[in-house]
C-alpha positions as CSV (number, residue, x, y, z in Angstrom):
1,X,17.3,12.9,-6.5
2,X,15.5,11.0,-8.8
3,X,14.4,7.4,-7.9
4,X,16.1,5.6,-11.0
5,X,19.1,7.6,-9.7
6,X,19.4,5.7,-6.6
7,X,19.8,2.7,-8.7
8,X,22.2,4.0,-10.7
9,X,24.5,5.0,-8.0
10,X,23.7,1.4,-6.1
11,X,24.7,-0.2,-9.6
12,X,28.3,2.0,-9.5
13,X,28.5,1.3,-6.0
14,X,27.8,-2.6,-5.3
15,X,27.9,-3.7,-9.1
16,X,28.2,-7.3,-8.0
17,X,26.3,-7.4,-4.6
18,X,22.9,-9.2,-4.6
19,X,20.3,-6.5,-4.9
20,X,17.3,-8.7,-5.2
21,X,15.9,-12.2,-4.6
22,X,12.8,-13.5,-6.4
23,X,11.6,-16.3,-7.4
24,X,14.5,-18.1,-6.1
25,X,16.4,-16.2,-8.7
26,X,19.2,-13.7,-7.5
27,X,19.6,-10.3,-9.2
28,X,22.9,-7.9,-8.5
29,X,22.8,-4.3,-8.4
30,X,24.6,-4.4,-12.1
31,X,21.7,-6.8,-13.5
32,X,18.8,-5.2,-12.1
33,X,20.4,-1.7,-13.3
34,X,21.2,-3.3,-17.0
35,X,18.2,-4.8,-17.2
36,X,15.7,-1.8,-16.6
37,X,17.7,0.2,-19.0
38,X,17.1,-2.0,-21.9
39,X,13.6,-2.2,-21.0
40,X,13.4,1.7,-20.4
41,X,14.8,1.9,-24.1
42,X,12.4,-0.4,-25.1
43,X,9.5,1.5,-23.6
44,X,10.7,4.5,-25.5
45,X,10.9,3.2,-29.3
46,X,7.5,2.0,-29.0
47,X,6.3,5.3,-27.9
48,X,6.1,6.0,-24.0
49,X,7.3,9.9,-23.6
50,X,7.7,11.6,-20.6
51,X,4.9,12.0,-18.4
52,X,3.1,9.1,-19.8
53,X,1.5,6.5,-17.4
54,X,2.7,3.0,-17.3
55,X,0.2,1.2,-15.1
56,X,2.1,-2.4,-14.0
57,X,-0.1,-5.5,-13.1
58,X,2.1,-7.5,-11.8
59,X,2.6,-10.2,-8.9
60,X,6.1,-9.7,-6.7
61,X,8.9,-10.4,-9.2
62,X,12.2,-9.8,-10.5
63,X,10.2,-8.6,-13.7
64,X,8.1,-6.5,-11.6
65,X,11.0,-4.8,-10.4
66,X,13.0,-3.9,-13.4
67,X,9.5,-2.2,-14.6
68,X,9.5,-0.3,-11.9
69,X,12.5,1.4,-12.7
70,X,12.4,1.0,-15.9
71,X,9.3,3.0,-16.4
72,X,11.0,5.9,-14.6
73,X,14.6,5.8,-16.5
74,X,12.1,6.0,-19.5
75,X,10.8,9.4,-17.4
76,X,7.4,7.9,-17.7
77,X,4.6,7.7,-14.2
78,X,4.7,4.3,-12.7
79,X,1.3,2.9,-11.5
80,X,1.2,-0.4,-9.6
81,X,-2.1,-2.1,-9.2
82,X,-2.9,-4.9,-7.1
83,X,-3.1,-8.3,-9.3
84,X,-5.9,-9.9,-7.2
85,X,-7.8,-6.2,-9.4
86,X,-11.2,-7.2,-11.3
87,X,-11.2,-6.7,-15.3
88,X,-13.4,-3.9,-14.2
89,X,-11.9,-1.8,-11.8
90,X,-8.6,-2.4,-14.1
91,X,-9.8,-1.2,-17.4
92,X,-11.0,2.2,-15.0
93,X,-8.1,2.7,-13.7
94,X,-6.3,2.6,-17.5
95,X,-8.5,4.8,-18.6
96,X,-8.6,7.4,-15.5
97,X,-4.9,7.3,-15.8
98,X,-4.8,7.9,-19.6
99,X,-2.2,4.8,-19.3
100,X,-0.2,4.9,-22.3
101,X,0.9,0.6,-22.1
102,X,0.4,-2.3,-19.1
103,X,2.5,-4.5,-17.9
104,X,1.4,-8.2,-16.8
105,X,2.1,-11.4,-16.8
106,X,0.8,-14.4,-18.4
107,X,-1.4,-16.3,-15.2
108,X,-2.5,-12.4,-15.1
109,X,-3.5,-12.0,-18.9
110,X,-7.5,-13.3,-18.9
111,X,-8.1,-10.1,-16.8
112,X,-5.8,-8.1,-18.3
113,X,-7.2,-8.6,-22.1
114,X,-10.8,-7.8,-20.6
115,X,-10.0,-4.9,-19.2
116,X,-8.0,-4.0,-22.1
117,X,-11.1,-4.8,-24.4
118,X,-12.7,-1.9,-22.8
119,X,-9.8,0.5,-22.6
120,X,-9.4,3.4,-25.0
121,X,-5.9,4.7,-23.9
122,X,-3.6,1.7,-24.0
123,X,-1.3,1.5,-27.0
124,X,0.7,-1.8,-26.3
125,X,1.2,-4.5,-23.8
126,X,4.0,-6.6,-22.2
127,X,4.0,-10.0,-20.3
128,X,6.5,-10.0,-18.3
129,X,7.2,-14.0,-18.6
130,X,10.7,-15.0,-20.0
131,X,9.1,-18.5,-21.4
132,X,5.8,-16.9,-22.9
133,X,6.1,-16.9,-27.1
134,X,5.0,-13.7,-29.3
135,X,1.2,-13.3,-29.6
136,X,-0.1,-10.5,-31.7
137,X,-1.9,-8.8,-28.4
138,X,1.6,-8.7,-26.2
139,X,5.0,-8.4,-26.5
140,X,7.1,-11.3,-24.6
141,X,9.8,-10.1,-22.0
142,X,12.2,-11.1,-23.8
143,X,11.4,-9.3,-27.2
144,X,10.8,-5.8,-24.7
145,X,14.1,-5.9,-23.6
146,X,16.0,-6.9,-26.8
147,X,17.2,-3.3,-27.5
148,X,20.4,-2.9,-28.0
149,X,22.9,-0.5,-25.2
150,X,22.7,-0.8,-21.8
151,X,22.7,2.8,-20.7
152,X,19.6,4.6,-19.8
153,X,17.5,6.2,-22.8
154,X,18.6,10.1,-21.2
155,X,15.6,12.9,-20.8
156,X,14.1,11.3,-18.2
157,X,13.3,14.8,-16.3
158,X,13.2,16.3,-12.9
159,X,13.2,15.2,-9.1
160,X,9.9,17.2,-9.2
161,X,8.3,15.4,-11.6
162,X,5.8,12.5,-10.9
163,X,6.9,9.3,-10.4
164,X,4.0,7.6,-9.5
165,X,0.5,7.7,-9.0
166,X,-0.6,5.3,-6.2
167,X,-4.1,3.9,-6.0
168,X,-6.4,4.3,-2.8
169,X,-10.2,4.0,-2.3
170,X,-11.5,6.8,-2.1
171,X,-15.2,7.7,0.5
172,X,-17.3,8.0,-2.9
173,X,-16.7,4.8,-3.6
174,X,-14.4,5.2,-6.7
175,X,-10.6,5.1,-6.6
176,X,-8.2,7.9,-6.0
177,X,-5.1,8.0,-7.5
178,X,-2.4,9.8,-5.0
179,X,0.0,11.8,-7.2
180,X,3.9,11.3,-5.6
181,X,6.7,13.2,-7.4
182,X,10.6,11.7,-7.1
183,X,11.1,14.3,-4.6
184,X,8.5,13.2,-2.3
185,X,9.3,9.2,-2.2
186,X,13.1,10.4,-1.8
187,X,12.2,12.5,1.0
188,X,9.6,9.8,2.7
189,X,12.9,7.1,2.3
190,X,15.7,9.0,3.4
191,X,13.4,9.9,6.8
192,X,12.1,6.4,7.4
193,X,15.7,4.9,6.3
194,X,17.7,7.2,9.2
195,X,15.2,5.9,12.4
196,X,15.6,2.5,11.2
197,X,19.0,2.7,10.7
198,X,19.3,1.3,7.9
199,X,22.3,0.6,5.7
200,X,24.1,-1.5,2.8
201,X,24.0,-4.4,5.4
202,X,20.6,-5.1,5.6
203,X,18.9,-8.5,4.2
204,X,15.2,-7.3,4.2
205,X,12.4,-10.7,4.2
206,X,9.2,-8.6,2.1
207,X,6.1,-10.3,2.0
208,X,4.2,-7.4,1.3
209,X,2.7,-6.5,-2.4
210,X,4.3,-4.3,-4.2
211,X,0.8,-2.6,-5.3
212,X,0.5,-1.4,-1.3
213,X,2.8,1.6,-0.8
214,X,4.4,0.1,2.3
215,X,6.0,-3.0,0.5
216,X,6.8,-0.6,-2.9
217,X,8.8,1.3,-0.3
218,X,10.8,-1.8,0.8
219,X,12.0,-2.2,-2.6
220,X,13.0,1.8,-3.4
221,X,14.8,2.2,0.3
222,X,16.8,-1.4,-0.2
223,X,17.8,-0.1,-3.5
224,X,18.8,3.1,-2.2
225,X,21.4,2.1,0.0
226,X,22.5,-0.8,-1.4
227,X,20.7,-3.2,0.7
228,X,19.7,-6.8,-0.3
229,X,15.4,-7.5,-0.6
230,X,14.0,-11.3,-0.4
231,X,11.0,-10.7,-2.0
232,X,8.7,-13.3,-1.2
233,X,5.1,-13.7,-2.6
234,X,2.9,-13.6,0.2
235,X,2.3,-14.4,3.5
236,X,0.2,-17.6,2.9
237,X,3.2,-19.7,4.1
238,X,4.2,-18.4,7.6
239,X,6.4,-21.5,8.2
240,X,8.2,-20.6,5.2
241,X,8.7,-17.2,5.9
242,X,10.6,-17.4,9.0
243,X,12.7,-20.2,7.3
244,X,13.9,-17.9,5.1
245,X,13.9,-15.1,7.6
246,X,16.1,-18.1,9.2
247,X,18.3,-18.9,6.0
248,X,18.5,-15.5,4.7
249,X,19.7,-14.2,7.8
250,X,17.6,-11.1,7.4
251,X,18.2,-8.0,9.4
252,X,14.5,-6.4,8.1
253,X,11.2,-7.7,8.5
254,X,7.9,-5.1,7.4
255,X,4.5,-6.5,8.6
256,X,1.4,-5.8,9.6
257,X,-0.6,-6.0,12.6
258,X,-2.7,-9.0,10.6
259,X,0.4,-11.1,10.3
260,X,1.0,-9.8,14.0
261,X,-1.8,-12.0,15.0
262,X,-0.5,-14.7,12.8
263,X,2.7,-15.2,14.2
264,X,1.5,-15.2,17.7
265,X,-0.6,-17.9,17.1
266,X,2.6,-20.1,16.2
267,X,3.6,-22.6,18.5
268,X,6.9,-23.4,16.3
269,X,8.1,-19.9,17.2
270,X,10.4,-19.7,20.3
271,X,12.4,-16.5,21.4
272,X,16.2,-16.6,20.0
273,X,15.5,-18.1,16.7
274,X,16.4,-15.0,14.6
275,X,19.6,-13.7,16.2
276,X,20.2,-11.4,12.7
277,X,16.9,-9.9,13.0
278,X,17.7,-6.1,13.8
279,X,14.3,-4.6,13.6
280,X,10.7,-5.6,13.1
281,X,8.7,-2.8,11.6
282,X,4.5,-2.5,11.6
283,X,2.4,-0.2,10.0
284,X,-1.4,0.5,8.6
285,X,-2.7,0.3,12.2
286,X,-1.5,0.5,15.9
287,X,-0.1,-2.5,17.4
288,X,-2.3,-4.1,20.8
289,X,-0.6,-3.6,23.9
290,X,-0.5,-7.2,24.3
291,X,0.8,-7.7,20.9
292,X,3.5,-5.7,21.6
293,X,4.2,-7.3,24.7
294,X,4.2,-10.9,23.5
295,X,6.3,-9.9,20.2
296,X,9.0,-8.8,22.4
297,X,9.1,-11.8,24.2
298,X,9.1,-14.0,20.9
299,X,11.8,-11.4,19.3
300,X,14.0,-10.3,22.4
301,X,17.4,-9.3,20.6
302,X,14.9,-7.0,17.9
303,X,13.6,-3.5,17.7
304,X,10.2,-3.2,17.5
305,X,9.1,-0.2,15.4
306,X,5.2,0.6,15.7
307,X,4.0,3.2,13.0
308,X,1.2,5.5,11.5
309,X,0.8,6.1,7.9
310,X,-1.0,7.5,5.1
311,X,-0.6,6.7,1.3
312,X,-0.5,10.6,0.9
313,X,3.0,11.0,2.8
314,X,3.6,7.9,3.3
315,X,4.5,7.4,6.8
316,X,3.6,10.3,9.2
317,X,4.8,8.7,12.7
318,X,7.0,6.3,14.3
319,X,7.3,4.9,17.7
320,X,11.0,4.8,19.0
321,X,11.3,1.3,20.1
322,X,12.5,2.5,24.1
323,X,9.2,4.4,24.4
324,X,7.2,0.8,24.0
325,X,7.0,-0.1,27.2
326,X,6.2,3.5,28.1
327,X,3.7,4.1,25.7
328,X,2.3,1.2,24.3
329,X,-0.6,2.6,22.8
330,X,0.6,5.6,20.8
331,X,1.9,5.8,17.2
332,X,4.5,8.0,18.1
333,X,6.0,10.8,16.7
334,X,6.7,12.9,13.4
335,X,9.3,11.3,11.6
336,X,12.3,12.8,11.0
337,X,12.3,15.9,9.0
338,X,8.6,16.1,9.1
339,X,5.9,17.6,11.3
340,X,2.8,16.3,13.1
341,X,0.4,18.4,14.7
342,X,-3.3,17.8,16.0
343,X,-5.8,20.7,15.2
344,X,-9.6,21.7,15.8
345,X,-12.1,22.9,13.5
346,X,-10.7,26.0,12.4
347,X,-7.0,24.6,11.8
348,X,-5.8,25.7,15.3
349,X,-3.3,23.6,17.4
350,X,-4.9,21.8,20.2
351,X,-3.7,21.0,23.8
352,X,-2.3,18.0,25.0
353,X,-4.9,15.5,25.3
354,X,-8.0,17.1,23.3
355,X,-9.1,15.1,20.2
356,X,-8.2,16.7,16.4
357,X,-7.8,16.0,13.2
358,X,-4.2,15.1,12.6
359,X,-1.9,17.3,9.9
360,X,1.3,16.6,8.5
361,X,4.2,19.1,7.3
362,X,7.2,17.6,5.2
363,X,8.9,17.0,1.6
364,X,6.8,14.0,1.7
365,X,3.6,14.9,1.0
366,X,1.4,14.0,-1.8
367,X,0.9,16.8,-4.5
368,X,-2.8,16.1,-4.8
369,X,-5.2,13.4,-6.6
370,X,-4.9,12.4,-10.1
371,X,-7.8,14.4,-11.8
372,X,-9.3,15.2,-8.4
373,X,-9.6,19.0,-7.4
374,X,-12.5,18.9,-5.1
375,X,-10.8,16.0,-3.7
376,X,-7.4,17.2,-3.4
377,X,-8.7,20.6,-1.6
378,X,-10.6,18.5,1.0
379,X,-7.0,16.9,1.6
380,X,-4.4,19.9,1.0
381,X,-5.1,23.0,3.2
382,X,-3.0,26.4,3.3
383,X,-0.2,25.3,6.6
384,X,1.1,27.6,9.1
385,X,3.0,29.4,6.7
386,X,1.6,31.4,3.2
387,X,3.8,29.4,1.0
388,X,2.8,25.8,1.8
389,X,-0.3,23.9,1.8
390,X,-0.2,20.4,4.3
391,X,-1.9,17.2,4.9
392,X,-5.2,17.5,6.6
393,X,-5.5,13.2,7.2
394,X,-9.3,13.2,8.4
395,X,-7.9,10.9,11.1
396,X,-8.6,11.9,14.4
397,X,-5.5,12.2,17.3
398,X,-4.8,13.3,20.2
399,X,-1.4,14.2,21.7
400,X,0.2,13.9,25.5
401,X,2.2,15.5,27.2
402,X,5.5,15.1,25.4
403,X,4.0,15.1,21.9
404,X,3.3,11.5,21.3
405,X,0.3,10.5,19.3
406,X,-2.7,8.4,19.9
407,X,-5.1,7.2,17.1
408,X,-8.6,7.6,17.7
409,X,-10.3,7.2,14.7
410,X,-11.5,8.3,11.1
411,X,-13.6,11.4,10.2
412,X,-14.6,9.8,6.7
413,X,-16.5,6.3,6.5
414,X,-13.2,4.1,5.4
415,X,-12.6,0.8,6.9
416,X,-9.3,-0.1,7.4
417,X,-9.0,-4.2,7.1
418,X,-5.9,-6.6,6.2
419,X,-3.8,-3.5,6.1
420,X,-5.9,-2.4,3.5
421,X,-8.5,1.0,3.4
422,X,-11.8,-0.2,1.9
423,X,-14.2,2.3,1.0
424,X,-18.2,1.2,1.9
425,X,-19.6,2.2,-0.7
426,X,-17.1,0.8,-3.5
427,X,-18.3,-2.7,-1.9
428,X,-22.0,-1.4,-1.6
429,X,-22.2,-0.5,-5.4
430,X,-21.0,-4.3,-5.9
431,X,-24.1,-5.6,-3.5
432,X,-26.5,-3.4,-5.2
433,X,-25.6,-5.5,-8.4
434,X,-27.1,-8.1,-7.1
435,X,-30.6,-9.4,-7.7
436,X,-32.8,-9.2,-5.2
437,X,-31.1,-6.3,-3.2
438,X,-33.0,-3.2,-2.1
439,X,-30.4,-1.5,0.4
440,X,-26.7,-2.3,1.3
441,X,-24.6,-1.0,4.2
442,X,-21.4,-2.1,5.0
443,X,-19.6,-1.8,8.2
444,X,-16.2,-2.9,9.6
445,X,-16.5,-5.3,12.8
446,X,-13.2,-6.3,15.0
447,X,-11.4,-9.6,14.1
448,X,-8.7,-11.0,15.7
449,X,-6.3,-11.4,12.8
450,X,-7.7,-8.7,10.2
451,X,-7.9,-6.0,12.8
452,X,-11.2,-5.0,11.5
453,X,-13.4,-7.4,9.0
454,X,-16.3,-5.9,6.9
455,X,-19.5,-6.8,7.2
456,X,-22.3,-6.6,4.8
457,X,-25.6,-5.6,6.0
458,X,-28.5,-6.3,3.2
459,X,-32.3,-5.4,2.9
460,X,-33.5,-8.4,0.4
461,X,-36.4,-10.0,-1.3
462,X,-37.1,-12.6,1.0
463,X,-35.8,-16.2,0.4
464,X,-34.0,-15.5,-2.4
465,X,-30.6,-14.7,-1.9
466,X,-28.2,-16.7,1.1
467,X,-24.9,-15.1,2.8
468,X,-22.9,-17.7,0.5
469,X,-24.2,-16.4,-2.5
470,X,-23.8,-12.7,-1.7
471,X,-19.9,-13.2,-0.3
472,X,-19.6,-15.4,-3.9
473,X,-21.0,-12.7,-6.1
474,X,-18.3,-10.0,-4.1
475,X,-15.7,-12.4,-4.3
476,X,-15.7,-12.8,-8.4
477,X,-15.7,-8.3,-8.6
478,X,-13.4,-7.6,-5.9
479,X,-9.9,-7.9,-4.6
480,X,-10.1,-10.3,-1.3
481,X,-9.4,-7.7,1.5
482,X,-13.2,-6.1,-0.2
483,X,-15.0,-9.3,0.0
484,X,-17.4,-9.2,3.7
485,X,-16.3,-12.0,5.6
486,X,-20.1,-12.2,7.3
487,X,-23.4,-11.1,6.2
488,X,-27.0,-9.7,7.9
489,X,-30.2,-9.7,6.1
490,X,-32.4,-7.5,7.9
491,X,-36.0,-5.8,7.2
492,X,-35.3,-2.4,6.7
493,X,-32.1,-0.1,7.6
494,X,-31.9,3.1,9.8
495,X,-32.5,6.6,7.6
496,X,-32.2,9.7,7.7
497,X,-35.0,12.1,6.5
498,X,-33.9,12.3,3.2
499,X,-33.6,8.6,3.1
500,X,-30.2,7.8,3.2
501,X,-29.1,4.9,5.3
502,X,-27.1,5.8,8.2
503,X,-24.2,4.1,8.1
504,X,-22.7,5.7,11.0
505,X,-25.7,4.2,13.0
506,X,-25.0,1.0,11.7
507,X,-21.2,1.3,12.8
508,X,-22.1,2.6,16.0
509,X,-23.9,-0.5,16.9
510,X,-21.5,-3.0,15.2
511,X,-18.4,-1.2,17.1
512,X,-20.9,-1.2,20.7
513,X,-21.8,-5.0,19.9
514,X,-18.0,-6.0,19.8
515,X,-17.4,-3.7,23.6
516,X,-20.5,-5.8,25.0
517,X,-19.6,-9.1,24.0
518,X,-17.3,-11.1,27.2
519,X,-13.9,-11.6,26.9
């Protein structure tokens, strides 16, 4: 099934049930249907055709989620990109995705118009801001979705077609763009939506952006079903999270092990205060232990689900909520419908206990980088079978004796922070800019809410340059989870005999420094 599909049959389903709520407006399955047919029709007359990319800059919204399924009802490739994006890295990924128009909104249009300015492939805009008046550079909401009939334009394709293209950093330092037909989403949500249990019942609380994969998902699986998504913002204001997790009387709550920490640290929060809560779900690292434990304790009458993912499938594991106790450091197992194996080398199965690189078998997974060969054969290896090709992850597992999985660690130099995967040397090429800069590492050291925080390790002209200045100069060209939250000026970094810095000696010694200091 296609994804705009699922809406469809919510919208026949549950015409008047609430599908959304944004912005403290309310949106039922028959709006949110109605509305992202009109816009679909309105992307077609002004020349989006199947296939085209659609990239959507865009804050949590209403708006932002009639685009989404708007741009697929017009059979177009949806690409949502993280609005705290630079003008820079935005008008690259236009132009690496061909994008064909953007969607934004008005407190989003001074970076938007810059990186339009240097974009060849964009043939019109829309701000997606009902109050915003007609400019000659964008069309108002309003005006976009003035076409007339509210039934989908037709055409809009296959379930094997893309739907969207899903940006990830990438160990060379420039983006990837993971390539994820209908088929693949479908099958990632109907798995994920069976061990969660999910149903027309559920009040899911997102906090999550809908640029990272995880909160996207919340949005497509809610919609499938005919559940109900508070979309919130952010996270900035826990307080006011859980009084809407409180007054929403929400079954679902997605986080990450950053808001994790977070919560823990709230004295207001006493066990028993969210007797709707059904399930609690975490994903983009493992839960600690005594996170776990203590979560428990705060959320008694919930199910706590620890998971693994990747952006390539998805989700890959899942911890049934009975085995915490028992296995409180794993990530679990395949989810359903899938496969999860640990292998050597060569591709060959490992025992029980011996460290591999981690593969993944399923419906789910990616079809391969946007423009990307050499990087999509790194990635996509032939399976166990002639016909198939799987997920090699470059993470590195190992398995016990009844199949659960254990995270060890990455093969590749990514940094995983905030939830997010950083790539080094994207952040390195940003240092280098600077004046005064003669060599740039950067490494990820532990922090007790992020997980892991990056560190920037810099060889510079004496006396000219101070760690304010450097996190300043990252902080106006990156998104916020790439800015280094410390930084070390040194004399000279470790090489090898070719003369590249060893990053993985500088790791080394960052990861040794944090297992030395006392607890």
């Amino acid at each position: 099934m296609r994804v705009e599909q699922t809406l469809e049959e919510s919208a026949r389903r549950f015409p008047h049930k609430e599908a959304l709520v944004a912005d403290g407006e309310c949106a039922t399955y028959a709006r949110l249907d109605a509305d992202a047919n009109r816009l679909a029709r309105g992307l077609r007359s002004r020349g989006v055709a199947r296939g085209d990319r659609v990239v959507l800059f865009l804050h949590n919204s209403l708006q932002a989620a009639v685009a989404i399924f708007a741009t697929l009802k017009a059979g177009a490739i949806l690409s949502v990109v993280n609005p705290s994006t630079k003008a820079d890295k935005l008008a690259y990924l236009l132009d690496k995705y061909q994008a064909t128009a953007l969607v934004t909104q008005q407190r989003l249009w001074e970076v938007a118009q810059e990186a339009l300015r240097r974009s060849q492939s964009v043939a019109f805009s829309i701000l997606a801001d009902d109050a915003h008046e007609c400019t000659a550079d964008a069309l108002p909401w309003a005006q976009a979705l003035a076409e007339e009939g509210r039934e989908p334009p037709g055409g809009a394709g296959l379930d094997i077609d893309l739907a969207m293209i899903v940006t990830t950093s990438g160990s060379t330092g420039l983006p990837k763009g993971v390539m994820m037909t209908h088929q693949n989403i479908d099958a990632a949500a109907a798995s994920i939506t069976s061990y969660l249990e999910n149903g027309p019942q559920d009040r899911i609380v997102s906090v999550l952006p809908l640029a990272f994969d995880y909160g996207l998902y919340q949005l497509i699986m809610s919609v499938r079903l005919g559940a109900t998504l508070i979309l919130e913002p952010s996270f900035a204001y826990p307080g006011q999270v859980l009084q809407i997790l409180r007054e929403e009387r929400a079954t679902g709550f997605p986080i990450v092990p950053t808001m994790a920490a977070v919560l823990l640290q709230m004295r207001s929060l006493a066990p028993g205060m969210f007797p709707h809560l059904r399930y609690i779900t975490s994903t983009a690292a493992a839960l600690p232990p005594a996170h776990i434990e203590r979560l428990q304790g705060l959320f008694p009458g919930t199910r706590l689900y620890s998971m693994y993912g990747l952006t390539e499938c998805k989700r890959c594991t899942y911890l049934p909520p009975e085995e915490l106790s028992r296995r409180p450091g794993s990530v679990g197992i395949a989810i359903p419908g899938t496969e999860a194996f640990v292998v050597d080398d060569e591709g060959r199965p490992v025992p029980s206990g011996v460290v591999g690189e981690l593969v993944i078998r399923g419906a789910h997974v990616f079809k391969g980088y946007w423009n990307d060969p050499q990087e999509t054969e790194h990635m996509l290896k032939p399976g166990p079978y002639p016909w198939e090709k799987v997920l090699y992850t470059g993470d590195l597992f190992r398995a016990d004796e009844d199949g659960y999985l254990y995270f060890v660690g990455r093969r590749d130099d990514i940094i995983k922070t905030a939830g997010e995967k950083v790539s080094p040397k994207e952040v390195e090429n940003v240092l280098y800019a600077i004046p005064g800069v003669r060599e740039a590492a950067v490494v990820g050291v532990a922090h007790p809410i992020l997980g892991m925080a990056l560190k920037a390790i810099l060889v510079a002209e004496p006396g000219v340059l101070s760690e304010r200045e450097v996190i300043a100069h990252c902080a106006a060209r990156l998104e916020s989870f790439m800015v280094p939250s410390s930084v070390e000026f040194r004399s000279s970094l470790p090489q090898t005999a070719t003369g590249k810095i060893r990053r993985s000696t500088l790791q080394a010694e960052a990861l040794q420094r944090a297992l030395s200091v006392p607890t």
